[in-house]
C-alpha positions in Angstrom: -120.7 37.6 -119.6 -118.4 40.3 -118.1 -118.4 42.4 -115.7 -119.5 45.5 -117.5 -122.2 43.6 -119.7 -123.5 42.2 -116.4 -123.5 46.3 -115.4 -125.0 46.7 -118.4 -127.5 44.7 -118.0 -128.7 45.8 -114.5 -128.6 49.2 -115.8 -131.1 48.2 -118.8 -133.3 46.7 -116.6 -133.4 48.5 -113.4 -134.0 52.1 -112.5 -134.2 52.1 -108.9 -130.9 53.3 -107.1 -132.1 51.3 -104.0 -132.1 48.0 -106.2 -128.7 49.0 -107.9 -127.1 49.6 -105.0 -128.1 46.2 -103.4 -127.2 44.2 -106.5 -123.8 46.4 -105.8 -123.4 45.2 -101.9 -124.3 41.8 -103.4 -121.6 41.5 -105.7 -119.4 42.5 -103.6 -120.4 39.9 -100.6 -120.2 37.2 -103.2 -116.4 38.5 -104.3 -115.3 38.1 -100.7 -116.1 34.9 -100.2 -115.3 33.7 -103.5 -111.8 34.6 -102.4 -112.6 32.9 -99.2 -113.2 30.0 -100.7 -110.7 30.2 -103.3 -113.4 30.7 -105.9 -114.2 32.4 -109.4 -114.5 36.2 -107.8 -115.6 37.3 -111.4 -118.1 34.4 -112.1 -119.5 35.0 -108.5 -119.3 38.9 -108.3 -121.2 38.6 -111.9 -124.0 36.3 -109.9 -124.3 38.7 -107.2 -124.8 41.9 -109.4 -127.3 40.2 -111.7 -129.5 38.2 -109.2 -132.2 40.5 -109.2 -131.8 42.4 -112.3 -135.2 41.6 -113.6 -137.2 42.3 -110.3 -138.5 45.6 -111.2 -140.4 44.2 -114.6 -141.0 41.1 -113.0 -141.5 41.8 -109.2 -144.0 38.7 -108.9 -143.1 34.7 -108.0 -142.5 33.0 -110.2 -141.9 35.7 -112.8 -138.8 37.2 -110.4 -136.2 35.0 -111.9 -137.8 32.5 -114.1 -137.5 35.5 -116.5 -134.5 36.5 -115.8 -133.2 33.4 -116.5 -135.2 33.8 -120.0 -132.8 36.4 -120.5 -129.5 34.9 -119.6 -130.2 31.9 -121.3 -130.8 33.9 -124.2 -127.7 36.0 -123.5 -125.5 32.5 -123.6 -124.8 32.9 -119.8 -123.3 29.9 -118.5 -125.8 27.9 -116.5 -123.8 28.2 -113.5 -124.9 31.8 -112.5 -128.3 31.4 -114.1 -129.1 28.2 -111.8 -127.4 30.4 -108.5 -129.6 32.9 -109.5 -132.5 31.0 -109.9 -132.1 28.7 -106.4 -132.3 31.9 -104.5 -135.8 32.2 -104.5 -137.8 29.4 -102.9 -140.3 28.5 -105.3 -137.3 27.9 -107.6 -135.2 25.4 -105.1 -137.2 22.0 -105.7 -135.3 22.3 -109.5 -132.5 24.5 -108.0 -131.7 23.8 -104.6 -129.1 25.4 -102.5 -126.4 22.7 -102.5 -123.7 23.9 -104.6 -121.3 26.9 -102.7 -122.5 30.1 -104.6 -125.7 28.9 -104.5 -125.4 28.7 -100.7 -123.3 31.8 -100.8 -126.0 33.6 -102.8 -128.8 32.8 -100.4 -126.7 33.4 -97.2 -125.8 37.2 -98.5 -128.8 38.2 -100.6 -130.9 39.3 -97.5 -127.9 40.3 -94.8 -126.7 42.7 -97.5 -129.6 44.1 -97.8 -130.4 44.4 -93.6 -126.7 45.4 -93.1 -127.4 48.3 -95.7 -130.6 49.3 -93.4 -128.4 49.3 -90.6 -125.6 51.6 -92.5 -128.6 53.9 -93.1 -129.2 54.6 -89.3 -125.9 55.2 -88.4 -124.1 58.1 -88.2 -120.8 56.0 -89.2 -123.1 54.2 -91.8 -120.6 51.2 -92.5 -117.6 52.6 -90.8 -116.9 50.8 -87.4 -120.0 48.6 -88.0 -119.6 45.3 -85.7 -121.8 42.3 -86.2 -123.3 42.9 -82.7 -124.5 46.2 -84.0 -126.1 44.4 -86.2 -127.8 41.5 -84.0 -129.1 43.9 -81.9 -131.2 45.7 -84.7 -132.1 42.1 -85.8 -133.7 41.5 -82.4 -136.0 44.6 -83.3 -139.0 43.4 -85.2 -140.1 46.7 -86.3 -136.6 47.3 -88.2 -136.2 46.7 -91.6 -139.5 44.1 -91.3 -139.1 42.9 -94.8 -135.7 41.2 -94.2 -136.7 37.1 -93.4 -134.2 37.3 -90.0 -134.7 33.2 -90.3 -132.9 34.1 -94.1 -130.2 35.2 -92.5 -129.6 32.3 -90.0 -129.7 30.1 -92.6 -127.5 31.9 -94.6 -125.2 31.5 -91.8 -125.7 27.9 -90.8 -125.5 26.8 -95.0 -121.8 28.3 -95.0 -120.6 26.9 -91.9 -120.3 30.2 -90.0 -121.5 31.4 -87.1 -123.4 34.0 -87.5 -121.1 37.1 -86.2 -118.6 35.7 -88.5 -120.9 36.0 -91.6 -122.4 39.3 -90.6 -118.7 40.0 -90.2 -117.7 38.8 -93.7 -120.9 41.0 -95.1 -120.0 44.2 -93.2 -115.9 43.8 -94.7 -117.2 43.2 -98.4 -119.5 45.7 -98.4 -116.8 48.2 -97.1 -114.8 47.9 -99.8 -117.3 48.9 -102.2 -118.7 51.6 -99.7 -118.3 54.7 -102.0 -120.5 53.1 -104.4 -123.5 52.4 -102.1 -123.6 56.0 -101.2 -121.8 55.4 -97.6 -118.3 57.0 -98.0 
């Protein structure tokens, strides 16, 4: 799959700006540390942007990525992205667990994308100048952006071998680069 059938495909399945955006800040996380890494950026990137592609039909575990991965499958997407897609929701990781790199890489940046995003949306710099202790400190507030799993984030941080401020860090600079696109520049 390339990059503009993944597109494609988000497109054909999801309506929400909100959701396209995140599958957007996604991508782009899972770019930067594919280059980290000294991994497939377009394999990765492709896992990022599709992740959630079938949540708005399927917004209910299991359904949320089981068929998805219907879809791919059917698609001929190699395995690889369908199983990093699939171990990124828990009821999937006793057949998928997180213990290949874009899996962990998936996990760790699926929620901080989405929190740092929240964070972009209350400041007047939105991503511009954003620091990870910017961040902590709205992650200390229970209240803000409740949804996000804070613990998700931790994790995230603690499966890649990063402290956290230097994965919130990594987040904040991928997400940056794609900026324009998320409605922040």
């Amino acid at each position: 799959m390339t990059r503009n059938e993944a597109y494609a495909l988000l497109n054909e399945f999801t309506k929400s700006e909100s959701l396209i955006k995140h599958a957007l800040a996604v991508e782009a996380s899972m770019r930067h540390h594919a280059t980290r890494l000294g991994e497939d950026g377009e394999v990765w990137g492709i896992t990022g942007l599709i992740h959630d592609f079938d949540y708005e039909r399927w917004p209910k575990p299991p359904d949320h990525t089981r068929e998805g991965a219907r879809i791919l499958r059917e698609r001929g997407v190699n395995e690889e992205v369908i199983g990093a897609i699939l171990s990124h929701a828990e009821w999937n990781q006793c057949d998928y667990p997180i213990d290949r790199p874009i899996r962990k890489t998936l996990f760790a940046v699926d929620e901080l994308s989405g929190f740092v995003t929240a964070v972009a949306y209350v400041r007047p710099e939105k991503l511009a100048g954003m620091s990870a202790s910017s961040v902590r400190k709205k992650m200390k507030q229970k209240s803000f952006a409740a949804a996000v799993k804070r613990e998700d984030i931790e994790q995230g941080a603690a499966l890649l071998n990063l402290p956290l401020d230097e994965h919130i860090n990594h987040v904040i600079a991928a997400m940056q680069t794609v900026a324009g696109s998320l409605g922040f520049g």
